[in-house]
N, C-alpha and C positions, 0 to 999 in steps of 0.2 A: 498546606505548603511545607516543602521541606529547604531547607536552608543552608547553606553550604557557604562558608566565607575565606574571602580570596584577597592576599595583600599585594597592589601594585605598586612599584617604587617608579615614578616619575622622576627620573633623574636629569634630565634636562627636556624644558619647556620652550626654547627659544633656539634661533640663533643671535649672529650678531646684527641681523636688519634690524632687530628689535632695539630699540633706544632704550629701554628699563634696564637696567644693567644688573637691581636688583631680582628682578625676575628671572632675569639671566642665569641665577647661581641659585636658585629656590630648585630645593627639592622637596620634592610633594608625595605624599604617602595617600594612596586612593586603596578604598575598600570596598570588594565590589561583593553586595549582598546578592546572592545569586538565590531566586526565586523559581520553582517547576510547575508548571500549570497542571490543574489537578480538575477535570469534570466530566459531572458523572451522569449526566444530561444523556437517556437512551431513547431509542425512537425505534418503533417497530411500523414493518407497515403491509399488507397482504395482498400477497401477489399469485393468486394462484389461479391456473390459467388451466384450459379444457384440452388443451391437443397434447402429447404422448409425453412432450417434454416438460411436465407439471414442477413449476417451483413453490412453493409455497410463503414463506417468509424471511426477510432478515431484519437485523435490528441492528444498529450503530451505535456505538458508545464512545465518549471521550476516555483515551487513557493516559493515565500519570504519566509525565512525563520523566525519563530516567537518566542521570549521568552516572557514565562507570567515572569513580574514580581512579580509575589508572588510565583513561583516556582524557588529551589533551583537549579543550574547545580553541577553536579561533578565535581571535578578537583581530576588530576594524573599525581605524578611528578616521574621520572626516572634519578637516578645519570649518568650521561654518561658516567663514567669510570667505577665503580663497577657494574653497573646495578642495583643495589636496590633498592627498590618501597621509593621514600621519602617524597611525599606527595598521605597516603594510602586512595585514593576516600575521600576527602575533600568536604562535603558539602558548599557551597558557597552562600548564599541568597543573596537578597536583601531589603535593610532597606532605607527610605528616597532616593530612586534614584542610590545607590553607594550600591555596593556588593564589601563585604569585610569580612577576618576572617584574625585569629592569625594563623598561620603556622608555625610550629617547625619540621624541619629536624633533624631526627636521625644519621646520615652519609651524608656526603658528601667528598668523596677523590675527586672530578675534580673540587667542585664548580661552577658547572654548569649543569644541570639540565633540562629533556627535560619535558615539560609539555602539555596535553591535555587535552579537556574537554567533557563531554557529558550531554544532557538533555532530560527528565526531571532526577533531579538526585534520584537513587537506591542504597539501600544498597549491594544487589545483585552482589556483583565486584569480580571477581576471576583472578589471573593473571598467566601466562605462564611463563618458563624458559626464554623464550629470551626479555620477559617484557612486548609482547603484554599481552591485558588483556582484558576481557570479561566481558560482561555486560547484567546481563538478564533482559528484558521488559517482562511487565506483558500487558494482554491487556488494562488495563483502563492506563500505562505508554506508547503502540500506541496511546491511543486516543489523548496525548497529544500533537500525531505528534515531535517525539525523535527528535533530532540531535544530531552532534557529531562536533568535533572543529580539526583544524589541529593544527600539532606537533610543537611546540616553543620552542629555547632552550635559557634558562636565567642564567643568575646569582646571586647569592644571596649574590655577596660582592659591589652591583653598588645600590645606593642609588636612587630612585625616574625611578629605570628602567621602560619602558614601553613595555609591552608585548602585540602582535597583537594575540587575539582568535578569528578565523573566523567559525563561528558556519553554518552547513549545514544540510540539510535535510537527511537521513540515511533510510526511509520507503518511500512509495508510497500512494499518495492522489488519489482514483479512485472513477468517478464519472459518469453516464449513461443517453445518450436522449434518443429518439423512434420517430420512425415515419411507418405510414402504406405503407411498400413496395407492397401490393399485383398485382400481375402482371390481374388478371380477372377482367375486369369493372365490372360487375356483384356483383363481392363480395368487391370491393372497399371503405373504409369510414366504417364500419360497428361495428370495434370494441372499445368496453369502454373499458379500463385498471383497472385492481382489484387493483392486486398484485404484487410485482415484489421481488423477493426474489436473494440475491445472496449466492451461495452454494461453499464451499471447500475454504475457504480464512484461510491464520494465521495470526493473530492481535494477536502475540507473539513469541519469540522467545528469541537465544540470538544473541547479536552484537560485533565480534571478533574488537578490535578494534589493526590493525598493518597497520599503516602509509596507503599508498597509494592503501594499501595489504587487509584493512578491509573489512570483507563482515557479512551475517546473515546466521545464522541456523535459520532456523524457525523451531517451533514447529511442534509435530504432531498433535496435539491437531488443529483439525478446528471448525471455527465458521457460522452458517449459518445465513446471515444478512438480514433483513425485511429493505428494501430501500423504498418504498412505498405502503401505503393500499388507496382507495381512488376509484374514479370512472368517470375518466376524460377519453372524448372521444378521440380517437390517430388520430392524422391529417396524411392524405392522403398526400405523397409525400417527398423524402429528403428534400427540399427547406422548409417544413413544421415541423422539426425534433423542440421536445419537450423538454425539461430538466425536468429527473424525481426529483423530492423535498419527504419531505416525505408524501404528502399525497393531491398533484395536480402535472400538469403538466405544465412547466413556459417556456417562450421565454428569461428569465432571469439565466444567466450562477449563479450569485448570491443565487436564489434559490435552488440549485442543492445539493441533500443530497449526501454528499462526505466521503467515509470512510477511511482510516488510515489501509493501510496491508503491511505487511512486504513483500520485495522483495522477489522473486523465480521463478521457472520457472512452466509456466500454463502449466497443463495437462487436459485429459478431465474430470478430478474431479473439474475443476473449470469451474461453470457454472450460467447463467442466468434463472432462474423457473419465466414467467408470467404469471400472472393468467384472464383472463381477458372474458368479456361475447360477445355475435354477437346481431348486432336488428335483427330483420324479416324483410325479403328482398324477392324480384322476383329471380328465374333464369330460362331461358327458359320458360315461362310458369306458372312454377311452386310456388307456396307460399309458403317459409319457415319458421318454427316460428324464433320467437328467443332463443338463447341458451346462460345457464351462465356455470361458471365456466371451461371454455377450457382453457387447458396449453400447452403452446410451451418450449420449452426447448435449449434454444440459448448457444451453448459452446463459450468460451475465449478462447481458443485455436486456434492458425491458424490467428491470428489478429497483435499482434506485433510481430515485428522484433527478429528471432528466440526465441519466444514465452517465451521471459524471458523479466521479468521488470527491468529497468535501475533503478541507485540507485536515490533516490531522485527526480524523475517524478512526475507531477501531471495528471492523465490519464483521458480522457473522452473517453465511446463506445458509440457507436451509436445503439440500437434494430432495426433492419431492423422487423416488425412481418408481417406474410402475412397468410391471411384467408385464402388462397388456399389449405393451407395445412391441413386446418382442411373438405374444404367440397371439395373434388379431387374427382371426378370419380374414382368410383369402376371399374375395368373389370375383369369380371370371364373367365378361362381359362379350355376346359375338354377335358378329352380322352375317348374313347370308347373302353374297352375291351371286347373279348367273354364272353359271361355267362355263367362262369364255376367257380365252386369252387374245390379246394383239398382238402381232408380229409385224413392225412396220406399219403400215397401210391395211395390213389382213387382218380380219378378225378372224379367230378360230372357234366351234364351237363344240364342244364334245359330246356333247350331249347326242347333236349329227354327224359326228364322225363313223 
């Protein structure tokens, strides 16, 4: 866990509805021990399938969760009695190490107050009858990789209280190897990697935030993302699997250009575009030149486990690509009918013409 601590000045807890007169003028110093979920729980699972567009595996990881310190979180407080919003989306920075602001509650009937938090923080906050409340991300607010904090309930009559915010990941970190599955010795080893494009992702959305219950809308708005240009040869073999970066191919998971999309469930509009050229090779005999620009078209789909992203995963896929499918045997199939044409009502027949 990493730790990071933040002083809040409660300077006023009431109004005048409140009969405590003494509570009335109580200010209250709350410190909020702000906790990053950290797990390292990975799951692999094999998927490798017989027709041209061969995937082979991915594996999921949780990843640490990160706050820049020079970006603010939100914070959102909820009376527990009346329900009304009393700390409305509260920017929260940090200065010298210690995040801290003045907070003045409008209402308070219970004196105790549930608070949540989320990041990066948005002014974007809209909130629902029952108090959940909604948070729209824009995508350069994906790229900061969001999180969201559990539900704390405080007081604002208890001096030097300490409050636990455990901040979590809320989007998905996905990331892509390759390696040459071709099954034909022949055509094995043969391709350089152009391009690798990924098509149909949201890196925006909103995030309904209610307790246990939160989930994403994602936009409809999609983004089509250029993960690597470049022209690195793809190694023959799983055992051989590459991490694509943005612009080589690395045995270093570190390398690995990782982008930031919001959960949902894959359809076939979410997909892999390679681009990639063949050298000139023998088959049978024969000389083939070399050829650039061939695309394979790899779906995400059919890959994780009923083909929806869990909240807060960091994913890697594996490109299985295979030249086979670019130079397969043709076979021509034909039928032989009489030589007759109809015209109308008339047959013709050539044969007695």
């Amino acid at each position: 866990m990493l730790f990071v601590f933040a002083a809040v000045v409660i300077s006023s807890c009431s109004t005048e509805e409140i009969v405590d007169s003494s509570f009335d003028a109580l200010q209250t110093e709350t410190i909020f021990n702000i906790s990053l979920s950290e797990n390292t729980r990975t799951r692999t699972r094999s998927n490798t399938k017989s027709d041209v567009d061969s995937r082979t595996t991915y594996d999921a990881e949780k990843k640490k969760a990160y706050l820049d310190s020079s970006i603010a979180f939100g914070l959102v407080g909820i009376d527990n009695e009346s329900r009304d919003v009393l700390v409305d989306n509260q920017a929260i920075p940090e200065t010298n190490g210690v995040r801290s602001a003045n907070i003045k509650t409008s209402y308070l009937s219970s004196r105790i107050m549930t608070v949540s938090a989320f990041y990066p923080y948005t002014t974007a906050v809209s909130y629902h009858k029952d108090c959940s409340y909604v948070v729209s991300f824009s995508a350069d607010d994906v790229k900061k990789g969001p999180l969201s904090s559990n539900y704390v309930d405080m007081r604002c009559d208890e001096t030097h209280e300490t409050v636990n915010l455990n901040f979590h990941h809320i989007t998905n970190h996905i990331g892509f190897k390759v390696c040459d599955i071709t099954g034909d010795d022949q055509l094995k080893g043969l391709m350089h990697i152009r391009k690798v494009i990924l098509h149909g992702m949201a890196t925006e959305g909103t995030y309904v935030v209610d307790g246990d219950a939160s989930f994403w809308v994602p936009s409809p708005k999609r983004q089509d993302i250029v993960l690597y240009e470049g022209e690195d040869f793809v190694e023959f073999g799983e055992q051989h699997e590459l991490y694509i970066s943005e612009n080589k191919l690395s045995l270093s998971k570190e390398d690995c250009n990782r982008v930031y999309v919001v959960p949902e469930v894959l359809t076939e509009h979410h997909y892999i575009e390679v681009v990639f050229d063949i050298d000139a090779f023998n088959y049978d005999g024969t000389r083939y030149r070399s050829s650039e620009g061939k695309t394979q078209i790899i779906p995400l789909s059919g890959v994780i486990p009923d083909d929806k992203f869990e909240l807060g995963l960091q994913y890697t896929f594996v490109l299985g690509m295979n030249a086979g499918a670019i130079y397969r045997p043709i076979e021509f199939t034909a039928s032989i009918d009489e030589w007759e044409a109809k015209y109308g009502s008339h047959i013709i027949d050539y044969d007695n013409e």
